[in-house]
Each structure stands twice: as C-alpha cells, then as structure tokens.
N, C-alpha and C positions, 0 to 999 in steps of 0.2 A: 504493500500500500504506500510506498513513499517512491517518489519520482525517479524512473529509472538512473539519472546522473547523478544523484545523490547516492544510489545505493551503488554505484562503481566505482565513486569517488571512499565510499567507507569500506566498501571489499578492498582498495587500494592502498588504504593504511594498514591494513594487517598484510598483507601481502608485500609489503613494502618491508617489514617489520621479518618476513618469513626469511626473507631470499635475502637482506642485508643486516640483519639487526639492529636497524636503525630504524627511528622513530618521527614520525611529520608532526606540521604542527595545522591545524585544521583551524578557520574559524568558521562558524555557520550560524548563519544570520537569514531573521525572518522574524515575524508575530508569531506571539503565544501562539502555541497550539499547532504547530507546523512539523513534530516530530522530532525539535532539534534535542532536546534532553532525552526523549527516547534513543534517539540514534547513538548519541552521546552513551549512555547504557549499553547499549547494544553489543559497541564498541568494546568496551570498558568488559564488558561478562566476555566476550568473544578473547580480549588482552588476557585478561588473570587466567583463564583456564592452560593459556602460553608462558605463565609463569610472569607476568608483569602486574608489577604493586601499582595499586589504582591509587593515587593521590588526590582528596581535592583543598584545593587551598583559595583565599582572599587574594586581593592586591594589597598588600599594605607595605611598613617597612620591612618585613620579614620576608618580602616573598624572595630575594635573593637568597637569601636561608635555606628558605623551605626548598628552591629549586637545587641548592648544593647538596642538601640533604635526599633529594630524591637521587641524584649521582649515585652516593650512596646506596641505595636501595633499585639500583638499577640493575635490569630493562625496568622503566616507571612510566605511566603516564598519569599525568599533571593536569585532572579537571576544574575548567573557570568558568562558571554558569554566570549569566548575565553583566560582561564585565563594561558596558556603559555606563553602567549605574555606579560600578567603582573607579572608572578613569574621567568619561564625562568627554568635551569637544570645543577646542577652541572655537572652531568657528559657528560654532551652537550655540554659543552663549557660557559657557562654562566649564569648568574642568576642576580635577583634585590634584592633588599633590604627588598621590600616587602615578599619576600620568609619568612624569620623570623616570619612577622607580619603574614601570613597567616596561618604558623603549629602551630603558639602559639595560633590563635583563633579557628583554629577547632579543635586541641588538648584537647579541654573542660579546658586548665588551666583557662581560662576565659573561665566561664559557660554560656554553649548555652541551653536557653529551651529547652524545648522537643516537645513543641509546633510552635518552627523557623524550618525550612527547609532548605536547600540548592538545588538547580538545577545549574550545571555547565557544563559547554563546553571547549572540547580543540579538536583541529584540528588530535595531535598527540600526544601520552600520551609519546616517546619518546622525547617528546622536554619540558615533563614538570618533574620537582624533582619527585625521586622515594619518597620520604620522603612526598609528594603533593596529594597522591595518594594511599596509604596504606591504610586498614584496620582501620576503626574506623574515620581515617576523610573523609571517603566516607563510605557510607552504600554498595553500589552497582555502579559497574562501566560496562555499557552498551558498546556494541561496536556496529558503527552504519556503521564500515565498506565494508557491502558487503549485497546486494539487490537478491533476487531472482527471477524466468520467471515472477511468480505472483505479485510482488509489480511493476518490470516493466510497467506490464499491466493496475496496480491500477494507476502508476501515469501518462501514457497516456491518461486513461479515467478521471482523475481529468483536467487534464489539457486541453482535447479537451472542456469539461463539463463549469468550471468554468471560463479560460481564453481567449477560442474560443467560448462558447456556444453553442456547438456544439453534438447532440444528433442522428441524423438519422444516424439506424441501418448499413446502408452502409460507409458510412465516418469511424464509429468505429471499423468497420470489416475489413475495410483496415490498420488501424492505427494498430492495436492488431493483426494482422498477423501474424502469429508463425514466419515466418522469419524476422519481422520487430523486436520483443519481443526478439528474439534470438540472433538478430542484437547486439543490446542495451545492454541488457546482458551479452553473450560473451566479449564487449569490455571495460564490467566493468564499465559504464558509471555511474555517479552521478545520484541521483533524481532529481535536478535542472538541471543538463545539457539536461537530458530528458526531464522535465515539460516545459523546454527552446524552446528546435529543434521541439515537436509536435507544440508548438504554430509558431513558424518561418515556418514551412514547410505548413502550414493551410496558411497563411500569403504570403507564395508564390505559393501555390495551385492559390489560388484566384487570385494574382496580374497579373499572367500567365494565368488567364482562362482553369488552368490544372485540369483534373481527377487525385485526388488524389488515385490510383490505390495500390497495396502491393507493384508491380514491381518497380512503381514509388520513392515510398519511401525508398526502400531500396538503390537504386540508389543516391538518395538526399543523405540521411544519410552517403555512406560510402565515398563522395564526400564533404561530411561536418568532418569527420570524419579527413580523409585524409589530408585537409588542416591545422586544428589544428594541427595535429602529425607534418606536416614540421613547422607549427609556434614555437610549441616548443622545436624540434631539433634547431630550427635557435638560441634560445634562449639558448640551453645545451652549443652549440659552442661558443658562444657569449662569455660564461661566463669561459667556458673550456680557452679559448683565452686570458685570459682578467685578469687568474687566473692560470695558469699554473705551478708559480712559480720559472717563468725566468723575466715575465715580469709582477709585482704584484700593477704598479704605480695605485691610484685610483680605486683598485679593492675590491671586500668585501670580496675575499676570505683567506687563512691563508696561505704562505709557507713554506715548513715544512724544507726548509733548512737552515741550520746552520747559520748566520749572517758573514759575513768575518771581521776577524781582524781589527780592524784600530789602 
C-alpha cells in the first residue's frame, strides 16, 4: 500500500547495508499520515533482525554524543521523527539553536561511520532549513506526499484485515469499491485518515445493524468528509479573526503593519 518509489527507495537501504555494510541516510517528508513513521519501523524491524541497534535520539547538544556513541554500538541506525519542529527554517520565519548543532554533525566535520544511518521525518521540508536538507546530509529525500487508487485499496484491506478482522469476500468488495477507492482518493485523503474511517465505518456498520453496502459507504464517507471541511473552515476563521492584523491581542499570528509612532 505505499507508492511503489518509496518502497524501492527502502528495499535500497537494506540492501545497500547487505552488499556494503554501510549505512544511508534517508529523509522522508510529507503530512501526517502518509506512512513515513510506519516505513521508518518497517525499516528499523527489517535493521535489528540484521543485527543493527535501533537508536532514536533528539537534536539537542548531545546529539554529537549520542551519534559517537552509536559508533560504538555499530552497524546502528539513528531515528529522528519530526525534526522541523526541532531545527525550524530561516527563511520561514524561525529556527533553534540546535540548527548549528545539526549541519555540523551531518556535515561529516565530526565523522559519522559508515556503518551509522540516519532515518528522518518532517511533516514539511518547507518548514525545515534548506541548508537541513541538501545533498550529502541526506543521501535520498523520499516524498511520501501523495497515494495512488492502488495503495488506497492496500490500506483498506490492511485495515479491514488487521484492525477489524475482517476477511469475507463481501465486506471487502464493498469496502474496495471503485467508487469508495475513488472517493478516498480524489479527496487526497491521508493513509491514516483512511486506515481510520474503514475501521469507524465497520464500527458503525455493526452498532447500527447496517449492511455495509458501496452505496452505503460512500454516503458515510462524504458525510464524514463534509463535517471535517466545516471543522476546519470554522478553524481558518477563527484564526483569520483573531489574526487579521487590526486586532493581533493574544494571537500567534504576525502583522505586517508598521508599529505607530509613540
């Protein structure tokens, strides 16, 4: 269920790892719910069972430590879950300290085996330093933004399977529905928001004593759909209102007008 490029791109880390004992360093970027933590696991269970120590660490001052210390404990690979939230982006408005501490250790001036790895994640590589992200301190940078009819389909049938239990040929044929799969698709949904609504919709199948039917479902879904979108208009407003830059008291956002004399 995850896009074919992405899954040759993570057969290629271990295989890269087979044939030279050496270690890449991946980053993969996309919105919640795109399979990047999963893959990131995937990884990580496929590494240890090869005899490599799963690490996951922060950015802070220690992470030249921690990565010396993973040396030590090499073949390692070194997981960093959402690291914009801990470097941040000049040209976005903001950045931490740790920024420094991060290009100086994957810049090889303090040298990284070749036996350590890297696996990272960021939601949005816009919101991380272009300097974070370059060539050399990433081997390969993955985009895990966008799902095709087929992985849709892959992560209904995981989800009916492993968090419904749920196997008879008829239940799956309504679930997998070209118009349900289309549904899903077309509206750009996340892999968790789908691995989500098949299990809720199975969940109110049953509470309801309903036939889970195609008709049915599509019915549910754009009535599920529908509600989020006004939750987070109500939400755009909120903050449009709140941020507008007449009236800025307690608000997080920036206005861009001039300060008046005092």
């Amino acid at each position: 269920y995850v896009p074919d490029g992405q899954m040759h791109d993570c057969k290629m880390f271990l295989d890269v790892y087979d044939k030279n004992d050496s270690m890449l360093r991946y980053l993969m970027v996309g919105p919640p719910g795109t399979a990047k933590t999963e893959m990131i696991t995937a990884i990580s269970n496929a590494a240890l069972l090869k005899g490599v120590t799963i690490i996951k660490i922060g950015i802070d001052r220690y992470m030249a430590d921690c990565v010396q210390f993973a040396s030590y404990l090499s073949p390692a690979l070194i997981l960093l879950d959402d690291i914009d939230l801990m470097l941040g982006s000049r040209t976005a408005g903001g950045y931490t300290t740790n920024l420094g501490i991060f290009l100086d250790v994957m810049d090889g001036a303090k040298k990284i085996a070749k036996d350590v790895g890297f696996l990272a994640t960021t939601n949005s590589n816009h919101l991380l330093d272009m300097a974070a992200q370059r060539p050399g301190r990433f081997h390969r940078i993955l985009n895990f933004s966008r799902i095709n009819r087929d992985n849709v389909k892959g992560i209904i049938g995981k989800s009916l399977r492993l968090e419904c239990n749920i196997t008879d040929a008829k239940t799956v044929a309504a679930f997998t529905d070209e118009r349900v799969v289309t549904l899903l698709h077309d509206e750009n949904k996340t892999g968790a928001y789908i691995y989500n609504v098949v299990h809720m919709l199975v969940l109110r199948a049953q509470s309801f004593n309903v036939t889970a039917t195609a008709d049915w479902l599509v019915n549910e879904i754009k009535s599920d759909i529908s509600a989020l979108d006004e939750l987070k208009n109500s939400y755009v407003m909120k903050d449009k209102m709140e941020n507008d830059g007449t009236s800025n008291r307690g608000g997080i956002g920036f206005s861009t007008d001039e300060p008046e004399a005092r």
